[in-house]
C-alpha positions in Angstrom: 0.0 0.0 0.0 1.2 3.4 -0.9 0.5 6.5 1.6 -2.8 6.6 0.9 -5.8 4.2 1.5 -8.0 1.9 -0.9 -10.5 4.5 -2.4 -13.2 2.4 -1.4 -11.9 1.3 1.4 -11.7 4.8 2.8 -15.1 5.4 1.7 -16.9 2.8 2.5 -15.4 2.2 6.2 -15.2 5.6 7.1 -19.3 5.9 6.2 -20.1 2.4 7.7 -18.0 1.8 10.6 -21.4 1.7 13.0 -22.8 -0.8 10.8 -19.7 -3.0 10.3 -19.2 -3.0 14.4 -22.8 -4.7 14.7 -22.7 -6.6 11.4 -19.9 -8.4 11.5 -19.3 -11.8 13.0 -16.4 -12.4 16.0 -13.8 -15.3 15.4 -14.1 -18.9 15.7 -13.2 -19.4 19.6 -10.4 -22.1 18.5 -8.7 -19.6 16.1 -8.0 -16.9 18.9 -6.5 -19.3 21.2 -4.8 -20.8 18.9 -3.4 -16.7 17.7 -2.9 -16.2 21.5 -0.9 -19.2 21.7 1.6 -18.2 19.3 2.1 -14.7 20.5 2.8 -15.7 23.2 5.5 -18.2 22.4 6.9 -15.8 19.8 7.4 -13.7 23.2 9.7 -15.9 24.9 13.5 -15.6 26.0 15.3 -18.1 27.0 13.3 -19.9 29.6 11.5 -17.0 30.4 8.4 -15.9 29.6 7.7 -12.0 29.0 4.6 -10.0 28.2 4.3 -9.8 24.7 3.7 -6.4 23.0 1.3 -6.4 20.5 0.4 -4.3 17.0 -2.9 -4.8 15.6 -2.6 -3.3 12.8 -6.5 -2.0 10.8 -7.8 -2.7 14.0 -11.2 -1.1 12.4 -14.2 -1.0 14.8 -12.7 -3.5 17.4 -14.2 -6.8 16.8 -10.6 -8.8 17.5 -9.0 -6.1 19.9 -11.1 -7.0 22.6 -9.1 -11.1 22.5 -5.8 -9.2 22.1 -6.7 -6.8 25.5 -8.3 -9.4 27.4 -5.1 -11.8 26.9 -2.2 -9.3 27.3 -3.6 -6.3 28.7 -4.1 -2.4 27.9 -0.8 -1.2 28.4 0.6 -4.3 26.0 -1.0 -3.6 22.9 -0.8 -0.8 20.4 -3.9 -0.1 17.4 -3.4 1.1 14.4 -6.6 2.1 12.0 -6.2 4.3 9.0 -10.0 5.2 8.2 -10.9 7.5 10.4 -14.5 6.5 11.1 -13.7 3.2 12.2 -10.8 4.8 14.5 -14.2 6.9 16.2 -16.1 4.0 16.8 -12.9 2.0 18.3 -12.2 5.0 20.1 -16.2 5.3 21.3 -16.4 1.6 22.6 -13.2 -0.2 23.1 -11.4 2.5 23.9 -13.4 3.8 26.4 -14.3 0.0 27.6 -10.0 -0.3 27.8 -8.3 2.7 28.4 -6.8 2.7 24.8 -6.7 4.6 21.9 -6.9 3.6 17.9 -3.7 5.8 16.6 -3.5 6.5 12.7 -1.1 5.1 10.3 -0.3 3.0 7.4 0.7 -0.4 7.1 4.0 1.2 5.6 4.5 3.9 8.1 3.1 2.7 11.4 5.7 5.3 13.2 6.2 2.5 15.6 10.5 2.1 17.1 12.5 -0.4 15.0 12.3 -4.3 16.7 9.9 -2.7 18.9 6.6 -5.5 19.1 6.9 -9.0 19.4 3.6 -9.5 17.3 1.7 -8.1 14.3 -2.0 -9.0 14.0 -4.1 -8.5 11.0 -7.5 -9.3 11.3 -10.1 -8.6 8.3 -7.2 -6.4 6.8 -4.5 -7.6 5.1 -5.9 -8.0 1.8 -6.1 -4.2 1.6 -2.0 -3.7 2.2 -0.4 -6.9 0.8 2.7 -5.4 -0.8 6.5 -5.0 -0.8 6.3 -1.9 1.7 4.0 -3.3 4.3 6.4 -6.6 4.3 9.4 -4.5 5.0 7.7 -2.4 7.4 6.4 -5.5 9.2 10.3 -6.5 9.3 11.6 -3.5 10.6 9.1 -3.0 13.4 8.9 -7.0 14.2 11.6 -8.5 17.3 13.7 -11.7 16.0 11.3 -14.0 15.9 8.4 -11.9 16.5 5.3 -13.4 14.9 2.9 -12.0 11.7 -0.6 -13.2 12.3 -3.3 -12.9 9.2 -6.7 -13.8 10.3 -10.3 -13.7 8.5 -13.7 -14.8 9.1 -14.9 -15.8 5.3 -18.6 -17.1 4.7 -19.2 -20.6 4.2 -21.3 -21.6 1.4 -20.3 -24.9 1.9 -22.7 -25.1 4.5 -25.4 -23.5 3.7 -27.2 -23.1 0.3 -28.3 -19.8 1.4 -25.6 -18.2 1.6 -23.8 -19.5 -2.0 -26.6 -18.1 -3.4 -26.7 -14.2 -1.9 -22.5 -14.3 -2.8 -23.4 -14.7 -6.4 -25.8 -12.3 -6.1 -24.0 -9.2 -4.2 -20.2 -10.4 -5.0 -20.8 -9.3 -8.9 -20.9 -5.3 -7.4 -16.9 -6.0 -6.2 -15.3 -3.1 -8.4 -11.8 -5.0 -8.7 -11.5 -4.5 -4.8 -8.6 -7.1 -3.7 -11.2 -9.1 -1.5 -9.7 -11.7 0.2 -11.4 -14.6 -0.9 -9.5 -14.1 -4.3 -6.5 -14.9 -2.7 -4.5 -12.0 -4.6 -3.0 -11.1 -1.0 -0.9 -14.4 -1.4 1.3 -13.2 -3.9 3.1 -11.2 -1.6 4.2 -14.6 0.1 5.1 -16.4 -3.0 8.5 -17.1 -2.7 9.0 -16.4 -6.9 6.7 -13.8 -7.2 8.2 -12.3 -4.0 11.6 -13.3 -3.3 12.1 -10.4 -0.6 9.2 -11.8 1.6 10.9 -15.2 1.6 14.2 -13.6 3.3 12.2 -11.4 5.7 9.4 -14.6 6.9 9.5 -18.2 7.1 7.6 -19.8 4.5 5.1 -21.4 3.3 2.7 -19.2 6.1 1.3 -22.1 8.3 -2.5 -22.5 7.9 -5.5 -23.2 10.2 -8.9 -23.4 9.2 -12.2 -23.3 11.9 -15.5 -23.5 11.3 -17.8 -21.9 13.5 -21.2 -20.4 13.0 -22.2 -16.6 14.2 -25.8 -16.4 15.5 -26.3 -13.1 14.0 -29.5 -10.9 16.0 -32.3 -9.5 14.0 -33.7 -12.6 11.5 -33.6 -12.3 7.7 -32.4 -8.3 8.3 -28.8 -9.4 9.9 -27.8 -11.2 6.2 -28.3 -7.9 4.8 -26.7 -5.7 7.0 -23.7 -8.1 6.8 -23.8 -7.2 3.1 -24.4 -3.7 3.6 -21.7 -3.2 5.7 -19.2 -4.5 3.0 -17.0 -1.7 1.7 -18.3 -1.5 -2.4 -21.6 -2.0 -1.1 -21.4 1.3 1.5 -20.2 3.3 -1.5 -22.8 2.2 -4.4 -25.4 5.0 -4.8 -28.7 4.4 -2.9 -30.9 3.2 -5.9 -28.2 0.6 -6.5 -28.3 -0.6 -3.4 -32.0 -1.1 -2.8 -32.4 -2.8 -5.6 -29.3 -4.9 -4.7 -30.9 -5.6 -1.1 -34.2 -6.4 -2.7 -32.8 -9.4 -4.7 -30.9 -10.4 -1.8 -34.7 -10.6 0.0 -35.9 -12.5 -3.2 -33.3 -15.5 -2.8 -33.5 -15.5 1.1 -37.3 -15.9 0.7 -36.9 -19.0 -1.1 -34.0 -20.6 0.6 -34.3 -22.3 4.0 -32.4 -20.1 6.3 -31.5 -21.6 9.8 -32.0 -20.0 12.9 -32.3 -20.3 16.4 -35.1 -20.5 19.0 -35.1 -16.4 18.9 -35.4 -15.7 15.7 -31.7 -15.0 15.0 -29.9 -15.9 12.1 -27.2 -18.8 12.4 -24.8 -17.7 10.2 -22.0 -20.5 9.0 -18.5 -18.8 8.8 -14.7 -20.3 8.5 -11.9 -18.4 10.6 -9.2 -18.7 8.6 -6.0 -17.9 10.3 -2.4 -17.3 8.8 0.8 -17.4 10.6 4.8 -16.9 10.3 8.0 -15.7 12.2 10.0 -13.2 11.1 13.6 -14.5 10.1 
């Protein structure tokens, strides 16, 4: 990423960040420990066994800071979030809920001390930043060993008709964006695309993979604010997007959508979560 943000990532988070707090879906319980775990190995000297310090880097509304603060504490983690309205509502909830504050930056100039933090955390981010710059920033702020974590929460269609069938229908309005179900942010970690990354991290990135389900509050409604709150989607013009949400409605209406004794959606996700130490 240059010095500047997506367009329509800037757009669309800094107009949705209230939505995208109470739309999206937390991580699969298994995948945070499992993230937790390997901080805090990457954290350890010798025998001993430090505090780790911690950059989340688009920490965006919040959703994974809270599993970074309630593991290692306020004063042990550091927030980065470029869009400004997502830095408000971090600020507004977890921030107040913590004691911290969401600084601004870039995944190329976080401003952070060289061999400063012991971990980087990206969680529904890196696709936006997966270049050259952002490795060799990641390098120069990371400790000897220090750990890069990538993690996502993707939608399963595997495991639910349902939701296969709204993708198709919404995921046509992408504008080229580098979503991260393309898989274009791997490139960066392609040893011969990518030869730098290969002598800054050790590779291949280890992969784990949990399925979990979100019970999402509000019926039929949640799907669509889930959708909504997707970055081209908070910038298309309002006629677009009505008629986009109404033939979302059309194929919900006809597809047998699970959910639980209250009404709420149960909504089948993957956490997919990426891992390496720097060299």
């Amino acid at each position: 990423m240059a010095t500047k943000m997506h367009p329509v990532a800037a757009k669309g988070f800094n107009a949705g960040a209230a939505l995208y707090a109470i739309a999206r879906p937390n991580y699969a319980p298994a995948a945070v420990s499992s993230l937790i775990a390997q901080i805090q190995n990457a954290a350890k000297q010798g025998e001993e066994q430090k505090q780790p310090l911690v950059l989340e880097l688009g920490s965006g509304t919040g959703i994974f800071s809270r599993h970074l603060l309630n593991a290692f504490g306020s004063s042990n983690v550091r927030f980065i979030e470029p869009a400004e309205g997502m830095r408000a509502e971090f600020n507004a909830s977890v921030g107040v809920e913590f004691g911290v504050t969401a600084q601004d930056g870039m995944a190329n100039a976080t401003g952070l001390p060289d061999a400063s933090v012991d971990a980087v955390v990206c969680a529904q981010a890196f696709h936006w930043f997966a270049d050259a710059p952002t490795i060799r920033e990641f390098r120069r702020i990371l400790r000897p060993n220090g750990l890069l974590a990538l993690i996502w929460n993707l939608e399963d269609p595997t495991r639910a008709d349902w939701v296969a069938k709204v993708r198709t229908v919404y995921e046509q309005h992408e504008l080229g964006t580098p979503q991260y179900r393309l898989g274009l942010w791997r490139a960066i970690f392609n040893p011969s695309k990518s030869p730098e990354t290969a002598q800054v991290f050790k590779l291949p990135l280890r992969e784990e993979h949990f399925n979990h389900a979100f019970v999402a509050p509000g019926g039929l409604d949640a799907i669509w604010n889930r959708i909504h709150s997707k970055s081209y989607i908070l910038t298309m013009d309002s006629e677009t997007r009505e008629k986009l949400k109404a033939q979302v409605f059309a194929v919900l209406k006809e597809s047998d959508v699970e959910l639980d004794a209250n009404g709420n959606v149960v909504y089948p996700y993957v956490t997919d979560l990426y891992t390496s130490i720097a060299i």
